[in-house]
N, C-alpha and C positions, 0 to 999 in steps of 0.2 A: 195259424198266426199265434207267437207268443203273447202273453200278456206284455212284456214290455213294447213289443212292435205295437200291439194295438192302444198302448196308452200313447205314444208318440203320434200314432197316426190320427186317433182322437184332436190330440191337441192342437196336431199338425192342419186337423178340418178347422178346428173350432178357429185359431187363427185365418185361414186361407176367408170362410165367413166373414169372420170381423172387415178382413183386408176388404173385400168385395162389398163388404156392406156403403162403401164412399158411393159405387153408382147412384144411390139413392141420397146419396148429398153428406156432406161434413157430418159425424156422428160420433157421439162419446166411443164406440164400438173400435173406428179406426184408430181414432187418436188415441188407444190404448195400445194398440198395436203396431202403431208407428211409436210412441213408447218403450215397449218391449223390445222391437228391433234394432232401434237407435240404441238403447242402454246395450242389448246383448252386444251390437257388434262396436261399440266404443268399448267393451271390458275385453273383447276378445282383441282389439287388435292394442290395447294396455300392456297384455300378457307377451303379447309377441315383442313388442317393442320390448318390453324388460325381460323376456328370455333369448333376445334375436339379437338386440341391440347394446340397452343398459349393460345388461350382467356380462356378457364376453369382450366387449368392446368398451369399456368404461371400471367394472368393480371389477374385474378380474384383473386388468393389467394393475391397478391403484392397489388390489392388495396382494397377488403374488409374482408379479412384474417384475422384470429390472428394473435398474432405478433409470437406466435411459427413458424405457417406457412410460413409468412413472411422470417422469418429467414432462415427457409429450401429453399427457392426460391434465395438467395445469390448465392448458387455453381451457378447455373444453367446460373443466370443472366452474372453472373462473367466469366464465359463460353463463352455467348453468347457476349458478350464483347468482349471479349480476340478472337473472332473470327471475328467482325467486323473492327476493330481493326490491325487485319493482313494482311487485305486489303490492306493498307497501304506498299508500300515495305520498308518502314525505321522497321516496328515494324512488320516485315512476322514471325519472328522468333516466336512470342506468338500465334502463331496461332497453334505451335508444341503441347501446353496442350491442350486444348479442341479438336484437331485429336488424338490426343494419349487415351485420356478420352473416346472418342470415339470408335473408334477400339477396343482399352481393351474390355467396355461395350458386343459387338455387338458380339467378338470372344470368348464373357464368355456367350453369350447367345446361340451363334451358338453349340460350345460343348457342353454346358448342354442340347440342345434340339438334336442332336445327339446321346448321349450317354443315354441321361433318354426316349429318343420319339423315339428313333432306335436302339440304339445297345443295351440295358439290354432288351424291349419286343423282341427283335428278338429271344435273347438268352432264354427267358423266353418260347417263342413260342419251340422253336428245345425242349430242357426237356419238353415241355409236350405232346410233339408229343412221346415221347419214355417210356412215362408213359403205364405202363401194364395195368392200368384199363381203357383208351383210347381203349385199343384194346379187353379189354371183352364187351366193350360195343356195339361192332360191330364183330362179330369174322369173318360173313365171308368177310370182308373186310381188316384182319390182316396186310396181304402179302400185299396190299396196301399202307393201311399206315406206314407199317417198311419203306417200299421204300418211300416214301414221308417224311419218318422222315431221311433219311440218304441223300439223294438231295437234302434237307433243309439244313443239318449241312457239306455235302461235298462244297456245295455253299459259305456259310455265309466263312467256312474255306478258301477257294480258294481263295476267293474277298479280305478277311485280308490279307492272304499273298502275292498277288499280289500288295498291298499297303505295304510291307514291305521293308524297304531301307536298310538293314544292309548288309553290304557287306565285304566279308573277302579277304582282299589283296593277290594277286597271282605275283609271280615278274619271269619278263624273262630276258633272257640277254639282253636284246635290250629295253625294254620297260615294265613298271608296270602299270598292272591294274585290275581292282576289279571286283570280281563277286559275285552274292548270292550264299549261300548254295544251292547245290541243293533239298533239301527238300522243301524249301522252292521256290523253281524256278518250279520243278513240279507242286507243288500245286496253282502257281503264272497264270499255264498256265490253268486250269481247271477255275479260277477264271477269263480269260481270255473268256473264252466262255459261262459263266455266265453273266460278265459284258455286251458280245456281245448280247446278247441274252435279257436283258434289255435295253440295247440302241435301240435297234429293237423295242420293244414291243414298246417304250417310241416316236421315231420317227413316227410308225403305228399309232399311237394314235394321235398324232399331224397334220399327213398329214392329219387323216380321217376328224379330227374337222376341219382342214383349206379346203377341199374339204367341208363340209357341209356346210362350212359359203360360201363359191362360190355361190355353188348351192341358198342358202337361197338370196344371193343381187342376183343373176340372174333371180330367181324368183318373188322377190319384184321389178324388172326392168322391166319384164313379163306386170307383174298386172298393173304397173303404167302405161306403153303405153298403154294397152289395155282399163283404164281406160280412158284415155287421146283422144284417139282416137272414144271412145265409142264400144271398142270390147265388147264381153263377157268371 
């Protein structure tokens, strides 16, 4: 091991330590270290954005651009302006377009990739699970996949209606208030053990990889003592 690998690897314990030291409760120790890796990785993803984004897509067309280009780099500038700008608390108010410009963008991006990247294939998936030549292609498999094509489409159904807000007013003498349909309150509650059943899988997945990555610095703590010490 060279000296730089072993100062890296040093620092790399002395860090992993710190990290670990929260089992034993909130500690000047962590919060240095959540510190360090919040500053490192805000500077590093600074860098990206101004060598990935700013500089090729921004100062480069504004200074050797055509002038069409040029042109189209106005909004953006004008934007970016209008948001430094709002720093300011005389002039916060202009800072209302380019968050608004913003959001707009971001909530027309999130639905379009919702709806074209999740809900038309999903829908697309359920029809061609119910497609008859799906199941001559397998027959003795049939009775499988009907059942696989109807826990597909009682799902996707359950989880829509459990997202459903419409509510039909119910009035008492003492007090008004609203309930769903129950068609849709059934089906709200099946969608209910679907979503469970995904948060599950979704949290399973998460512990496993945060137990792997344990395991993985406990082990590169291993090797480094042992290297350190001249174990084997």
């Amino acid at each position: 091991m060279n000296l730089s690998d072993l100062a890296w690897g040093i620092i790399g314990l002395i860090l992993t330590v710190m990290v670990l030291s929260y089992a034993i409760g909130d500690n000047f120790l962590f919060r240095l270290a959540s510190h360090i890796f919040i500053g490192l990785t805000a500077g590093y993803f600074l860098v990206v954005i101004i060598h990935q984004i700013v500089w090729p897509y921004w100062v480069t067309p504004l200074a050797v651009g055509s002038w069409g280009q040029r042109a189209w780099m106005i909004i953006p500038s004008a934007l970016v302006l209008l948001l430094i700008i709002s720093q300011f608390q005389k002039f916060s108010k202009l800072g209302i377009i380019p968050v608004s410009f913003l959001i707009g963008v971001t909530t027309a991006i999130v639905i379009g990739g919702a709806v074209f990247g999740t809900l038309i294939p999903q829908i697309s998936t359920i029809v061609e699970r119910f497609e008859p030549s799906a199941w001559a292609a397998a027959p003795e498999q049939t009775g499988f996949l009907v059942l696989d094509a109807v826990v597909m489409l009682v799902g996707v159904i359950g989880v829509l209606s459990f997202f459903y807000f419409g509510r039909r007013k119910i009035e008492f003498p003492d007090d008004d208030q609203t309930k769903r349909p129950r068609f849709f309150e059934g089906l709200g509650k099946i969608g209910q053990v679907f979503i469970g059943v995904t948060l599950g899988a979704i949290f399973a997945g998460i512990f496993s990889s945060t137990l792997w990555a344990l395991i993985d610095r406990l082990s590169f703590a291993s090797d480094l003592i042992k290297g350190l010490f001249g174990g084997t």
